[in-house]
Every structure is written in structure tokens, then in C-alpha cells.
C-alpha positions in Angstrom: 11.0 2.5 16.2 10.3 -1.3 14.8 12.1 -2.6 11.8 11.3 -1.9 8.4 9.1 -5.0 6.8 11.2 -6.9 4.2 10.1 -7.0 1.0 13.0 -9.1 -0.6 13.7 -12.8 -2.0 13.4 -14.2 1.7 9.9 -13.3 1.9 9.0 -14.0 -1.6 11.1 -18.0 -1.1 8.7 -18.6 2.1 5.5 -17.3 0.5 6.1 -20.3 -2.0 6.3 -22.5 1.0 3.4 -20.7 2.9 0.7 -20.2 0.2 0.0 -23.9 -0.7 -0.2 -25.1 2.8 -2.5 -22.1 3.8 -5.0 -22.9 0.6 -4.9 -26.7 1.3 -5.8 -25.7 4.9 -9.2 -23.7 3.5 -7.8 -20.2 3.7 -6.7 -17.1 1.4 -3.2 -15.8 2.1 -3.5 -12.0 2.1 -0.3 -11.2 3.5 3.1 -12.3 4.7 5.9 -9.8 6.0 9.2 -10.5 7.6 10.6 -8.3 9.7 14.4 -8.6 11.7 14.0 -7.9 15.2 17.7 -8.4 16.6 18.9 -11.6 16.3 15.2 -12.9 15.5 12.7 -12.5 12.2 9.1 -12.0 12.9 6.9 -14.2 10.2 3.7 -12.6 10.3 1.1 -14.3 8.3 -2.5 -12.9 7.8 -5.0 -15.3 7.1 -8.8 -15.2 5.7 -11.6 -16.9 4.4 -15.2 -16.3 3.7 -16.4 -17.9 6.7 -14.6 -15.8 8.8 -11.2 -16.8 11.0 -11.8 -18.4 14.7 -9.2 -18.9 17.3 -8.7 -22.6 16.4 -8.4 -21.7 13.0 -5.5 -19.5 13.9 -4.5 -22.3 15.7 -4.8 -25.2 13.2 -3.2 -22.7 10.3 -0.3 -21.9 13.0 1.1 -25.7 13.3 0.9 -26.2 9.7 2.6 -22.6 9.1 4.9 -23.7 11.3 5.9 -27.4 9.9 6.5 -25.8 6.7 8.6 -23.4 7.7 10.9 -26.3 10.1 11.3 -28.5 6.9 12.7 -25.3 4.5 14.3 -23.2 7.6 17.4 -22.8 5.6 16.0 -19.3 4.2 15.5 -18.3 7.8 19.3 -19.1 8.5 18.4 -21.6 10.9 18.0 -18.4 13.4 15.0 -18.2 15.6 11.5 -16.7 14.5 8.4 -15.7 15.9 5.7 -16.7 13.6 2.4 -14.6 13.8 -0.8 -16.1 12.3 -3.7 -13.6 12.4 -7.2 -12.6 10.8 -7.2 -9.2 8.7 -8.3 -6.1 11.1 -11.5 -4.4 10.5 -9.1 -1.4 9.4 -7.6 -3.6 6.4 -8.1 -2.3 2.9 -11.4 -3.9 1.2 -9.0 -4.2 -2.7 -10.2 -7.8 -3.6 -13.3 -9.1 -4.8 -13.3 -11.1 -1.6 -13.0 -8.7 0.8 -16.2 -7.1 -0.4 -18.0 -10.0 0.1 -16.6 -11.0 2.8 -18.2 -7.5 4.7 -21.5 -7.9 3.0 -23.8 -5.7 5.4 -21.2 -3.5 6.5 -20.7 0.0 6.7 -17.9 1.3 4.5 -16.2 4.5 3.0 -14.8 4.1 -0.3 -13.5 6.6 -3.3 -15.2 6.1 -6.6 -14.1 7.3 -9.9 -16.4 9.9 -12.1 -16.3 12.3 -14.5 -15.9 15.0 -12.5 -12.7 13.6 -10.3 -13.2 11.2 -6.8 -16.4 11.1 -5.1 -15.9 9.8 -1.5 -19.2 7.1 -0.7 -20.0 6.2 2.5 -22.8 3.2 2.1 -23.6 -0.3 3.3 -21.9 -3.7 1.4 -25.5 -4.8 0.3 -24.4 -7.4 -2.8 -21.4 -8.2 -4.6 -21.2 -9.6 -7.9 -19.9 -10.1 -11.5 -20.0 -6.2 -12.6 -19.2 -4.8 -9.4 -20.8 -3.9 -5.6 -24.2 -2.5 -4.5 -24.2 -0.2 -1.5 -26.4 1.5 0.1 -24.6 5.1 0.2 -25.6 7.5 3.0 -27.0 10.8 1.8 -25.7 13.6 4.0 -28.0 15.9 5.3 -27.8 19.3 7.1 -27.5 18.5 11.2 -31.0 18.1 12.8 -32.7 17.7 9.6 -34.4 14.3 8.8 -32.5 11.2 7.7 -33.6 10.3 4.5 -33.0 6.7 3.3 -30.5 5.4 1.6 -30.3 4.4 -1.9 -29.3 1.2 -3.9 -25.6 2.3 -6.4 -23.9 -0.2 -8.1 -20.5 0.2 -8.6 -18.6 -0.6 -10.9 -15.4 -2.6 -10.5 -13.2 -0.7 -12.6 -14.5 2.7 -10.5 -14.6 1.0 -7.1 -11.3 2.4 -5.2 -10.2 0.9 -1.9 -12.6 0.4 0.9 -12.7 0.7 4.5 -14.7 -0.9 6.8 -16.1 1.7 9.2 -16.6 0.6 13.0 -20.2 1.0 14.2 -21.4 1.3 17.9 -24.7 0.6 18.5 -25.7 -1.8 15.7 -26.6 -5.6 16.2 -26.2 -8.8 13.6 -29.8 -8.2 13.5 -29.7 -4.2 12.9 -31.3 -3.8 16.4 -29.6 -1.1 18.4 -27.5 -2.0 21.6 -25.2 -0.2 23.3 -21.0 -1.4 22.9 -21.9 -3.5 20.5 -19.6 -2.9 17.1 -21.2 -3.5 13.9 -22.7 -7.1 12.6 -21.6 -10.1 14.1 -18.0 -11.4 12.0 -14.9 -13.1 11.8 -12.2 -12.4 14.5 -10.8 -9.4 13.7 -7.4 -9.6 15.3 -6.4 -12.8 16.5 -2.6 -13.7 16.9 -0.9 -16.8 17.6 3.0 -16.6 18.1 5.1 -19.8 17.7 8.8 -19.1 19.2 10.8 -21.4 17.0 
């Protein structure tokens, strides 16, 4: 069973050091754990932007990651570390204004607050703005029956709960259907670079 992350002064000291070179490289820092692994710490950083994350970005934000961390190692102990640089996975939380625009035209599932309790939406990222994020919600219908079409709900920002991103077969960049292909064309969704220092 892996190592429990570490949420302590450690991680907090190096997400000082982290944070401003990730911003002055062009990206959003939306996440940095540590975690021991024996004699080692695993540094893994997740990186985004709105024009999505390539593998030279990874790259480019991995040596910089890395020179900061060489010049303030004395939080690591001077002991070895495997640093992880990586875009957010199409199974990350959409919590941040960001990250709703960032999946503009995707399919999500998302709890809203009413009235009545939750309501669980499943709709399409259409616009994001100021007071909140259009979608174009699904209307469930008995099996066999006809789809009908979707309609336009703004929601709210204060009622907007977090959001997944739903994986879709079968759906091009251009909304043609193909076969294997997952959803609209985006930003690598996983791509890791370890640096063994």
C-alpha cells in the first residue's frame, strides 16, 4: 500500500518555491504532494493552463521544477527525489473557474444545489462566465424512446458543486462520430516526467 501524501510544512516550504516558477513559466499550479517512499520523496507536481499541457511543456516546466528545488534542497534533507510533473487527468475535479473553461464542450456530471436538496446534471460545458456555467443538461428518457434535445441551464456559481468530466467514445473535435475516439480533442491528460535527483 503506497505512502500516505504529506500534507505538512515540507510541502507547504516547497509550494513557495514551486508556485512562482510554475506561473512565470505560463501555467496554474493545481497541485503538489509529497510522499516518502523509503529512503526517497516523490514530488509530484500537477500542472495546467488554458491552452492545454503538451509533452514539452511537461518538459520545459520539469527543468525549471527541478532547478528550484536543487537551489532550496535543504527542505528535502539533501535526500534523493523523484519529481513528477504532469497535466490534470480527465477524472480531476472541475472546482475552479478554470477548470470549467478549460472543458468548454465537454460532457460533464455535476451536483447542483436547489430547494428541494441535490439534483445530479449531466450536460455539456457550453459557456462559462461571470455568474456562473451554461450546459447543455441531458434529459433522461425512458430506454428506446426518442432523444429529445438538450436544453441551455445556467448555473449559478454559488449552486455549481464539483464537476467531472465524463469520457466519451465515439465523439470527434468536430462532433462527428468515430469509433475509439474519446471525447473533443484537449490537453494531455496524463503526461509524467520523472527527474531522479
Amino acid at each position: 500500500m503506497p505512502a500516505a501524501p504529506r500534507t505538512d510544512p515540507v510541502a507547504t516550504r516547497l509550494a513557495g518555491w514551486i508556485a512562482p516558477v510554475v506561473s512565470a513559466a505560463g501555467y496554474d499550479l493545481e497541485e503538489l504532494v509529497v510522499t516518502p517512499a523509503g529512503r526517497r520523496s516523490v514530488v509530484r507536481v500537477v500542472v495546467d493552463r488554458d491552452q492545454g499541457v503538451t509533452l514539452d511543456d511537461v518538459a520545459e516546466v520539469s527543468r525549471a521544477v527541478s532547478a528550484a528545488l536543487d537551489e532550496n534542497d535543504g527542505d528535502l534533507g539533501r535526500a534523493p527525489y523523484v519529481l513528477e510533473v504532469t497535466s490534470p487527468g480527465v477524472d480531476r475535479p472541475l472546482t475552479e473557474p478554470r477548470h470549467w473553461r478549460r472543458n468548454t464542450g465537454r460532457l460533464v456530471s455535476v451536483a447542483v444545489a436547489t430547494d428541494r436538496g441535490t439534483e445530479q446534471l449531466t450536460g455539456r460545458v457550453e459557456e462559462v462566465g461571470g455568474d456562473g456555467v451554461t450546459l447543455a443538461v441531458e434529459t433522461p428518457g425512458k430506454p428506446g424512446a426518442k432523444r429529445r434535445p438538450p436544453t441551455r441551464r445556467l448555473v449559478p456559481w454559488q449552486e455549481l458543486g464539483s464537476g467531472r468530466v465524463q469520457v466519451e467514445f465515439g465523439r470527434s473535435a468536430s462532433g462527428d462520430t468515430t469509433a475509439g475516439q474519446a471525447g473533443p480533442a484537449g490537453p494531455a491528460d496524463d503526461d509524467d516526467d520523472g527527474d531522479e535527483q
